[in-house]
C-alpha positions, 0 to 999 in steps of 0.5 A: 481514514483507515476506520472509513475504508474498512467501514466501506468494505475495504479489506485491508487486514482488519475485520468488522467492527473497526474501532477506534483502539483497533485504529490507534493500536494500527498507527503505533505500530505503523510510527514505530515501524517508520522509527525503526527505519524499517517502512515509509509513510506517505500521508495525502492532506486536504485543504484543511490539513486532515489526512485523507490517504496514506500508502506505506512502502516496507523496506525491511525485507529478508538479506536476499532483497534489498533491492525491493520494497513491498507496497501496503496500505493504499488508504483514500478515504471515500470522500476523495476518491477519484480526485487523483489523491491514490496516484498522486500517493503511487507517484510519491512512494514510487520516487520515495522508493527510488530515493532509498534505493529500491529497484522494483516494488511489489504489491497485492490488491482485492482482485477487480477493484479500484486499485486495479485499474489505479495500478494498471494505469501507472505501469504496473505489471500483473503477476497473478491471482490467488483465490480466497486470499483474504477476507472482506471485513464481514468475512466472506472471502476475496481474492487477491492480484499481486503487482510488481513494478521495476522501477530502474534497471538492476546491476547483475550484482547488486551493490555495485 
């Protein structure tokens, strides 16, 4: 699935050519993140249990914000897409979120692309833009949009 979004464009932190080492070397560091209690990872199945799309929620933040999670690698691969697989993905790791106790999510995406209107759609709001963010596989440069969602009303200190 990450080899399939990034051979189709996305930019998604890695560069052409995408191998399989570069994949498996991905996920390992991904599980151990999980192990260490320091992320989430949702996976979205199809009929013949082969995954087909992930999100993961970082929980390991700097001490000033525990109550935020940041939201990466929205993953769907191309045969699926537009089938609800990236909402039903968002929905999950918003009440994933909420179930360890995050108040607000925090996101960027490639500015003017699907997931744009994905996060839109759902509530998230615009926090801005920044040009020459990153780099699309081939290089060329692309832009980013940085979302946040609140997902419940913060204490006026938090912890209590």
């Amino acid at each position: 699935m990450l080899i399939d979004c990034v051979e189709g464009g996305a930019s998604v932190s890695f560069m052409y050519p995408m191998t399989r080492d570069k994949a498996e070397t991905f996920w390992r560091g991904v599980a151990a993140a999980v192990a260490r209690s320091e992320r989430i990872l949702l996976a979205a199945e199809d009929a013949a249990n082969r995954i087909v799309g992930s999100v993961q929620i970082v929980l390991d933040l700097p001490e000033n914000q525990p109550h935020r999670g940041d939201l990466i690698k929205m993953l769907v691969h191309r045969r699926v897409r537009k089938r609800g697989v990236g909402a039903a993905l968002l929905a999950a790791a918003e009440q994933h979120a909420r179930d360890a106790g995050k108040y607000l999510l925090v996101l960027d995406t490639i500015t003017g692309h699907a997931g744009e209107r994905l996060y839109a759609r759902h509530g998230w709001q615009r926090a801005g833009e920044i040009p020459n963010f990153a780099l699309w596989p081939d290089g060329r440069p692309c832009p980013t949009t940085y979302y946040y969602k609140q997902l419940a009303e913060m204490p006026a200190v938090f912890g209590d």
